[in-house]
N, C-alpha and C positions, 0 to 999 in steps of 0.2 A: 663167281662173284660172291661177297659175301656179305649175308646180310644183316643188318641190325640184331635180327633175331636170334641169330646164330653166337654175336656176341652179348646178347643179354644171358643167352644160357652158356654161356663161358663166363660173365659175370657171375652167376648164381655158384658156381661151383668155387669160383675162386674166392666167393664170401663165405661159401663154408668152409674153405680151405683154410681161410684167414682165423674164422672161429675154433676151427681144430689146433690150428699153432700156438691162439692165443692162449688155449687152456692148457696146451701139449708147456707152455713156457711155464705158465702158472701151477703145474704137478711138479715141473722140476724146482723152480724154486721154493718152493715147501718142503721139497725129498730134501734138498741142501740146506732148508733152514733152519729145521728143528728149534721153531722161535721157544714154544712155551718152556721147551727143557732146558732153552740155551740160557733165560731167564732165571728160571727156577737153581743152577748149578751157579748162574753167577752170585744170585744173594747168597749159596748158600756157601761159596767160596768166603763171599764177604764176610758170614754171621762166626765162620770159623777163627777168620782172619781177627775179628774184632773178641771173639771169646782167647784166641790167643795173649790177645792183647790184656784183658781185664786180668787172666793168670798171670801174667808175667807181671802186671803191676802188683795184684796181691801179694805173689811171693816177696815183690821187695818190700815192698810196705809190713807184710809179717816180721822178715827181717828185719827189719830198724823198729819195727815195734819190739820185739823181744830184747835186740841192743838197749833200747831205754827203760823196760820194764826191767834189766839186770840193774840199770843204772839209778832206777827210783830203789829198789829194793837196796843197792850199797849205800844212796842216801838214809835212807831210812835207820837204817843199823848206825849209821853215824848220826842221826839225833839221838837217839837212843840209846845207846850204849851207855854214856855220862861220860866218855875219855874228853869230851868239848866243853868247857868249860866258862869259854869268852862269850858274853851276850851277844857282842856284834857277831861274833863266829858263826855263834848259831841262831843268830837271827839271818844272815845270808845263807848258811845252809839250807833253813828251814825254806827259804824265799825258792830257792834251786829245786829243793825236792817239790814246791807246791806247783811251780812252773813245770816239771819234769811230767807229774799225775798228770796238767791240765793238756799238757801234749798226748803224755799215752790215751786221754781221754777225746782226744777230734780224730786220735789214728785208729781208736776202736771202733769211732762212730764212721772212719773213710773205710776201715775194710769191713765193717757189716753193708755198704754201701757197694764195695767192688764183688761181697758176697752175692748180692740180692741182681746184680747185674749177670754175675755169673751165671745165676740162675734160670734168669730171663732169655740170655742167650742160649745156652744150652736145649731151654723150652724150646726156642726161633729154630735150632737149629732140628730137635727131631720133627718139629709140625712140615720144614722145609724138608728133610727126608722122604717125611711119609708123601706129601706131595709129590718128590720126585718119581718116589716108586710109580704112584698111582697117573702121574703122565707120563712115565716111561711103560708102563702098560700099554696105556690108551695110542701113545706113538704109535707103539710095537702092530696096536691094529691098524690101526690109520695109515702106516709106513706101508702094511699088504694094500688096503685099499687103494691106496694112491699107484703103486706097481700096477695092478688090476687096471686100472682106470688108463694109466700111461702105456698099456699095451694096446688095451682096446682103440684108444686115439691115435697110435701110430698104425695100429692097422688100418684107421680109415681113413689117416691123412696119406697112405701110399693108395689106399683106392681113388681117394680125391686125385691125388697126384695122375695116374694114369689116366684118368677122364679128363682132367684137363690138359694133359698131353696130345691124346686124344680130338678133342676139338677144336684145341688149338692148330692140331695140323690141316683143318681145313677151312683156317683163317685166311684169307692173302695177310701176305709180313707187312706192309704197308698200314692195311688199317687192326691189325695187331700189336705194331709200334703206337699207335695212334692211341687206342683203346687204354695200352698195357700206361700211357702214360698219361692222359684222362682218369686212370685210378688210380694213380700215384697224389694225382694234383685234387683231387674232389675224396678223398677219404675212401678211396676203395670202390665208389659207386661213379663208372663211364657211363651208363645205361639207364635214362629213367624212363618209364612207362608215361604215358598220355593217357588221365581219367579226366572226360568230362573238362578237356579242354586247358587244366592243369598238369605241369609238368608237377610227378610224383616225388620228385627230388628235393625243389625249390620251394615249390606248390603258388609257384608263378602263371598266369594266362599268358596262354599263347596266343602271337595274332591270326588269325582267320589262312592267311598263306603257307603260313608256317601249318596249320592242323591239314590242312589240304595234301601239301607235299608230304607231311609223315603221314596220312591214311593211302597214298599211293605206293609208298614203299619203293619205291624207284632208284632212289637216292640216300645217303645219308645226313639226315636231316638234325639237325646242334641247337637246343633250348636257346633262345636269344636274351634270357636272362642267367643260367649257371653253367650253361656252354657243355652240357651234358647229351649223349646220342641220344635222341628219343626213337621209341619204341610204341604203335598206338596199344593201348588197355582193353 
C-alpha cells in the first residue's frame, strides 16, 4: 500500500528535479545566446554601416565641390580678364561668380560637417571593437563556466532521474496517476505537510476530522481548501 509518505518523498526529488531542469534550460539558453556580444556586433555592424554611409556622401559632395570650385575660378578669369566689356554682362556674370563662392561656401561648411561625423563614427566604432574584444574575452570564460556548470547538472539530473525511477516503482499506478497529476494542477506541489493544524501549502485550517484522519494515516487524506494530499509535520 502506499503511503503519503512515500509520495511526499517522491515529491521532494521530483522538486529538485524540476529545479535541475529549470537551470539545465537556463545554461543552454545563454550557451545559444551570447546576448552582450550579439549586441555589441550589431551596433557595431550599424556604426560601420552608417561611417559607410557619411564616406560615400563626402566623396560626392568633394566631387561637386571641386566641379564648382573649377567653375568660380573660370568665372573669375572672366571678370577679369577685360575681354567683357557690356555692364549688364558683367554685372550678371559678376551676380554668377558671387552665387557660385556663396555655394562653394555651405559645401565647405557640409563637408567639414560630414568630416567631423566621420570622425565620430570612426571614434564609436574603435571604443565598440575594444568592447568586443574585451566581451569576447569575458564570453570565452563565462562559455567554460557554463560547460562546467551544464555537466555538473546533467550529472545530477540523471541521479535525480534514477531516484525517482526508483521510488516511483514502489508507488501503486493508481495513486501515482493521482499524485503525478495533482503536480501538474497545483504547480508541482501534490503533498503538503500539516503544521499546527495548517495546511503548508495554502496555509488554510483544517477541520478537527480532517487533522484526526491525517495523524492516523490510514487513508489518504486531500486539504478541503487546495485539494492537496496531506502529510502530518
Amino acid at each position: 500500500m502506499t503511503t503519503v509518505k512515500q509520495l511526499y518523498s517522491l515529491q521532494e526529488v521530483d522538486l529538485n528535479l524540476d529545479g535541475v531542469n529549470g537551470r539545465i534550460a537556463e545554461v543552454e539558453r545563454e550557451l545559444e545566446g551570447r546576448l552582450a556580444l550579439g549586441k555589441i556586433e550589431e551596433s557595431l555592424e550599424q556604426s560601420k554601416g552608417r561611417l559607410q554611409e557619411i564616406q560615400g556622401a563626402h566623396r560626392e559632395l568633394q566631387q561637386e565641390t571641386e566641379s564648382q570650385r573649377e567653375r568660380s575660378t573660370h568665372l573669375d578669369n572672366q571678370l577679369y580678364s577685360g575681354e567683357m566689356a557690356n555692364p549688364r554682362d558683367l554685372e550678371a556674370l559678376q551676380l554668377e561668380a558671387n552665387n557660385v563662392r556663396h555655394i562653394l561656401e555651405q559645401m565647405d561648411v557640409r563637408l567639414l560637417e560630414l568630416s567631423l561625423q566621420a570622425e565620430d563614427a570612426r571614434s564609436g566604432i574603435a571604443t565598440l571593437e575594444q568592447q568586443l574584444s574585451d566581451t569576447q574575452a569575458a564570453w570565452e570564460t563565462r562559455q567554460a563556466e557554463l560547460w562546467e556548470q551544464l555537466e555538473q547538472l546533467t550529472d545530477r539530473q540523471e541521479a535525480l532521474t534514477k531516484d525517482r525511477s526508483s521510488l516511483a516503482a514502489g508507488v501503486d499506478s493508481v495513486e501515482l496517476s493521482r499524485y503525478e497529476g495533482l503536480r501538474r494542477s497545483k504547480g508541482g506541489q501534490a503533498v503538503a505537510r500539516v503544521v499546527r493544524g495548517l495546511c503548508q501549502a495554502c496555509r488554510m485550517s483544517l477541520p478537527s476530522q480532517h487533522m484526526q484522519r491525517v495523524r492516523t494515516g490510514r487513508q489518504t487524506v486531500f486539504c478541503n481548501s487546495c485539494g492537496r494530499m496531506l502529510l502530518p509535520g
